[in-house]
C-alpha positions as CSV (number, residue, x, y, z in Angstrom):
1,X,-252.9,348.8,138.5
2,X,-251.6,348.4,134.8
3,X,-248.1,349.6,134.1
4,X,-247.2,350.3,130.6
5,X,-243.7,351.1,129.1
6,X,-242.8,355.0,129.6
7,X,-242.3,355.7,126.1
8,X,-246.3,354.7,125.4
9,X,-246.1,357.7,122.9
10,X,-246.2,356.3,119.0
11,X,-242.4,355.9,118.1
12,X,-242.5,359.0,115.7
13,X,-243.5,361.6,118.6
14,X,-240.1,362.4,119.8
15,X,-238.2,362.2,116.6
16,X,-241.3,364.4,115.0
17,X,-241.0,367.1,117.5
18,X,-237.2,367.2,117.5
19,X,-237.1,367.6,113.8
20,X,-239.0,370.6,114.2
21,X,-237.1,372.2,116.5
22,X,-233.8,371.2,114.3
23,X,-235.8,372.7,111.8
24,X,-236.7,375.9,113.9
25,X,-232.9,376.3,115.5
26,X,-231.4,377.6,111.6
27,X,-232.6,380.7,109.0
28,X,-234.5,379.1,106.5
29,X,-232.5,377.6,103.8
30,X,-233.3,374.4,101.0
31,X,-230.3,372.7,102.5
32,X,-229.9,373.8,106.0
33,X,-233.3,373.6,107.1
34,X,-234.1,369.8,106.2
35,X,-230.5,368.8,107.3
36,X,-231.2,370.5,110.7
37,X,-234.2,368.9,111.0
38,X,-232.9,364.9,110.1
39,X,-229.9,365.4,112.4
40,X,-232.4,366.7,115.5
41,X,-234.4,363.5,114.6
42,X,-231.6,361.1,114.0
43,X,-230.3,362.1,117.8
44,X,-234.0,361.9,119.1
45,X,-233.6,358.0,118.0
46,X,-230.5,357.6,119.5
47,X,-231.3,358.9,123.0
48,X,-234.1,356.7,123.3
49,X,-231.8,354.2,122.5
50,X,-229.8,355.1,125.3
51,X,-232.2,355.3,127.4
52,X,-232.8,352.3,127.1
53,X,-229.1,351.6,127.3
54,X,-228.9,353.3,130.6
55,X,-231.6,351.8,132.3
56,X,-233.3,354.5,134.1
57,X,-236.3,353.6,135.2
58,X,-238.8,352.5,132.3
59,X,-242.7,351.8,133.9
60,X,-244.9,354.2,135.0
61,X,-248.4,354.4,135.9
62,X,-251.3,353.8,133.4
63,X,-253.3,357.1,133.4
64,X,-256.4,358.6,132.4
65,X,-255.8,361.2,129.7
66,X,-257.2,363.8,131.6
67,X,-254.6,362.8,134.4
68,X,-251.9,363.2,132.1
69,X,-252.9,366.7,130.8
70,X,-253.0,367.5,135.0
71,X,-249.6,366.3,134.9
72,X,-248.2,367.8,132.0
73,X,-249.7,371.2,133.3
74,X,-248.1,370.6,136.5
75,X,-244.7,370.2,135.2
76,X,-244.8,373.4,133.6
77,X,-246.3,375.0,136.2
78,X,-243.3,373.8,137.9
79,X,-240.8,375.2,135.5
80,X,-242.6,378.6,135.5
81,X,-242.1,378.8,139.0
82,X,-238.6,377.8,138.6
83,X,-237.7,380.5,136.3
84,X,-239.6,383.4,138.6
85,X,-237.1,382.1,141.6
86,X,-234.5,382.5,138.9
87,X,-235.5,386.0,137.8
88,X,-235.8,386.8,141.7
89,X,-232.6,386.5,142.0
90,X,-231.5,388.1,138.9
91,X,-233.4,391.4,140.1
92,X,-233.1,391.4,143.7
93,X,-229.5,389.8,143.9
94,X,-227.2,390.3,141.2
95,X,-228.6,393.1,138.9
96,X,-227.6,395.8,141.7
97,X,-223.9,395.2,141.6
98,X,-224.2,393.9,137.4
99,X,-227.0,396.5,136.5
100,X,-225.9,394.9,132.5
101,X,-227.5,392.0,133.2
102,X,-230.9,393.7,133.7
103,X,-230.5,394.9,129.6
104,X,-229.8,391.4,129.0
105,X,-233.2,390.2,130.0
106,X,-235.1,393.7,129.0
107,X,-233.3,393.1,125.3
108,X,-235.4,389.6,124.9
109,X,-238.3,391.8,125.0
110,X,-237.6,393.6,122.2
111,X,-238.4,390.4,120.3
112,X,-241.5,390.2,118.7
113,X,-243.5,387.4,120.9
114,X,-243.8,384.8,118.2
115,X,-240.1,385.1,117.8
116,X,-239.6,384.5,121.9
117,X,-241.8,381.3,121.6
118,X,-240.0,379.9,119.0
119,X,-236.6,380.7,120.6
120,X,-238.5,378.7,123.6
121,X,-239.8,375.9,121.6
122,X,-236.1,375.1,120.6
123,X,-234.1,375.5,123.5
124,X,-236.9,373.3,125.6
125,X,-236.5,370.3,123.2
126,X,-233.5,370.7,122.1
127,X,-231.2,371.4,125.4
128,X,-233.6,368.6,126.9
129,X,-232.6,366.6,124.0
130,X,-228.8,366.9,124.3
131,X,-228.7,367.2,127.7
132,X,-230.9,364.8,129.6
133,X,-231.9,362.4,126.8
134,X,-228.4,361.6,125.5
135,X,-225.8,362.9,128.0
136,X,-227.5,362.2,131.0
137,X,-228.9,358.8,129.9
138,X,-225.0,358.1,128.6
139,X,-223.4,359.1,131.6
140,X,-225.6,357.0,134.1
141,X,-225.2,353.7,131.5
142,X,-221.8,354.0,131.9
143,X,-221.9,354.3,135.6
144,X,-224.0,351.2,135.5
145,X,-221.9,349.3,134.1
146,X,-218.7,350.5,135.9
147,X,-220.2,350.4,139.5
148,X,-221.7,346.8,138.3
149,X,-225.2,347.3,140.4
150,X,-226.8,344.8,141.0
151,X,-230.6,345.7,140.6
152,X,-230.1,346.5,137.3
153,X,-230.5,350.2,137.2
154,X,-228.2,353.7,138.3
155,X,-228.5,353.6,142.5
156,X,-228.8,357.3,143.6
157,X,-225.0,358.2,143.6
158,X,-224.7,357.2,139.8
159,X,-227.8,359.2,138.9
160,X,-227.1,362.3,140.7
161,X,-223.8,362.1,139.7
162,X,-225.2,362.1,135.9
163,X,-227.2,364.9,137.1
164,X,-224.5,366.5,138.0
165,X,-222.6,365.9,135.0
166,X,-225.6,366.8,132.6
167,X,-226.4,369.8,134.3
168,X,-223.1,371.3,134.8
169,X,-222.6,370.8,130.7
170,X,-226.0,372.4,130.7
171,X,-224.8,375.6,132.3
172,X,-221.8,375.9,131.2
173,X,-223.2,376.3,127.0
174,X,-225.0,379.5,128.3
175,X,-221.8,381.1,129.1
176,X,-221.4,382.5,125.2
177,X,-224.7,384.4,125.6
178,X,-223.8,386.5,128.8
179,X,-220.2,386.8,128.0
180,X,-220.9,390.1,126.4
181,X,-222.6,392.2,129.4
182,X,-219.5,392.7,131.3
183,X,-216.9,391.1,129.8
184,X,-213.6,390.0,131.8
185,X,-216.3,390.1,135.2
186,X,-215.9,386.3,136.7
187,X,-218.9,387.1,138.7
188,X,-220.9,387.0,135.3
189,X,-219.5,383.5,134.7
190,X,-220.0,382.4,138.2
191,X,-223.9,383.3,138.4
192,X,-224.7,381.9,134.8
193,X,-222.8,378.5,135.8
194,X,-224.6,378.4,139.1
195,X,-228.4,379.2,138.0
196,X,-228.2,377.2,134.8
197,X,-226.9,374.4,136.6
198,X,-229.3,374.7,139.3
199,X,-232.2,374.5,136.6
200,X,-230.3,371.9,135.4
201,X,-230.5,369.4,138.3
202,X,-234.2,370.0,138.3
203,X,-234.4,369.1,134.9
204,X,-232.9,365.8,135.2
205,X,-234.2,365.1,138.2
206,X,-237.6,365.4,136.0
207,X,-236.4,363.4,133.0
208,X,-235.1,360.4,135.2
209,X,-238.5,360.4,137.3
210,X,-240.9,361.4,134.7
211,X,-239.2,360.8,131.3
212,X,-237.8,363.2,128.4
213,X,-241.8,365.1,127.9
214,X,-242.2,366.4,131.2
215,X,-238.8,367.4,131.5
216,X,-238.8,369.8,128.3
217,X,-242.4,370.6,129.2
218,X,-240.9,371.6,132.7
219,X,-237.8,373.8,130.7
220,X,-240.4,375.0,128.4
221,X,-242.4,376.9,131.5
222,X,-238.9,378.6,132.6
223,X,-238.2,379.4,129.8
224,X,-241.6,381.1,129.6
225,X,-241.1,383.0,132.6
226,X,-237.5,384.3,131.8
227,X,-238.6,385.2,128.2
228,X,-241.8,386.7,128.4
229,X,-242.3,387.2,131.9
230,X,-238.7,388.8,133.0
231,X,-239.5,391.6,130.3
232,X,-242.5,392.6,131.8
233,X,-241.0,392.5,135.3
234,X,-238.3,394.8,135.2
């Protein structure tokens, strides 16, 4: 069966989408907004170039575009599910001892729902941008190189450990955003670091398998379920 390169998309996809989500992540302003937008797409260049650089895996199957729709669905079926587990153990878990953290989630569905989807559309592209596409990717090339393997490409203790690395960077820049509900409580901290990073793992274990689309397409469906789900659960 054919292989063709991973990154079969035209060139401009990945830049295109990141630019919008630059775009999307600042108020509207003549200078901010198209700024925003170039740097989002500038990075989007230069993790595929790492990538490359860190020579994750790069062939998968040729597929049937109906296949890859299946697939994309799947992936976000799969982060939807993620985020339920997640908001499982928000409710039945932590919000009885930190009953701030339920307002926390109940205050996102105050947004309006076009407002939640944008808020999605960014962090799903972006986080998955800075996250798996460059740090992950940089971490793991430089592991290559260091470890000196000899197939060519990260062995499983240099990816995971890139995982690792990525995800724990991952969790730790949600910290800001729950600060506030119980401030001074380490057992705030500890929950946010472990969840997120959790996620996080997933994520990469995505973006290394199945490349940078599924894995935002995977964060976009948790993020889905935390933001407009959690709301409705509580």
């Amino acid at each position: 069966m054919a292989l063709t390169p991973r990154w079969a998309d035209p060139a401009w996809v990945l830049p295109a989408a990141c630019a919008l989500a630059g775009a999307l992540a600042v108020p509207p302003h003549p200078v901010a907004t198209p700024l925003a937008a170039a740097v989002a797409a500038a990075l989007a260049v230069l993790g595929r170039r790492l990538w490359h650089w860190s020579r994750l895996p790069a062939l998968q199957v040729e597929e049937a575009p109906r296949w890859r729709a299946a697939r994309t669905a799947a992936f976000f079926a799969l982060g939807v599910a993620i985020g339920l587990v997640l908001l499982a153990v928000i409710r039945l878990v932590i919000e009885p001892g930190l009953p701030a953290i339920g307002e926390r989630i109940a205050a996102a569905g105050r947004l309006s729902v076009w407002r939640r989807l944008l808020i999605i559309y960014v962090a799903a592209v972006g986080e998955e941008l800075v996250f798996r596409l460059l740090l992950l990717s940089a971490v793991a090339g430089v592991l290559v190189r260091v470890s000196r393997s000899r197939d060519g490409g990260p062995g499983p203790a240099a990816l995971w450990t890139a995982n690792a690395v990525a995800a724990l960077a991952f969790a730790a820049v949600h910290l800001p955003a729950w600060a506030g509900i119980a401030p001074g409580d380490y057992r705030v901290a500890a929950w946010v670091l472990a969840l997120n990073a959790a996620a996080g793992l997933v994520m990469g274990h995505v973006f290394a398998r199945q490349g940078i689309a599924l894995a935002m397409w995977t964060h976009a469906g948790g993020d889905c379920a935390v933001q407009l789900l959690g709301p409705l659960l509580g």
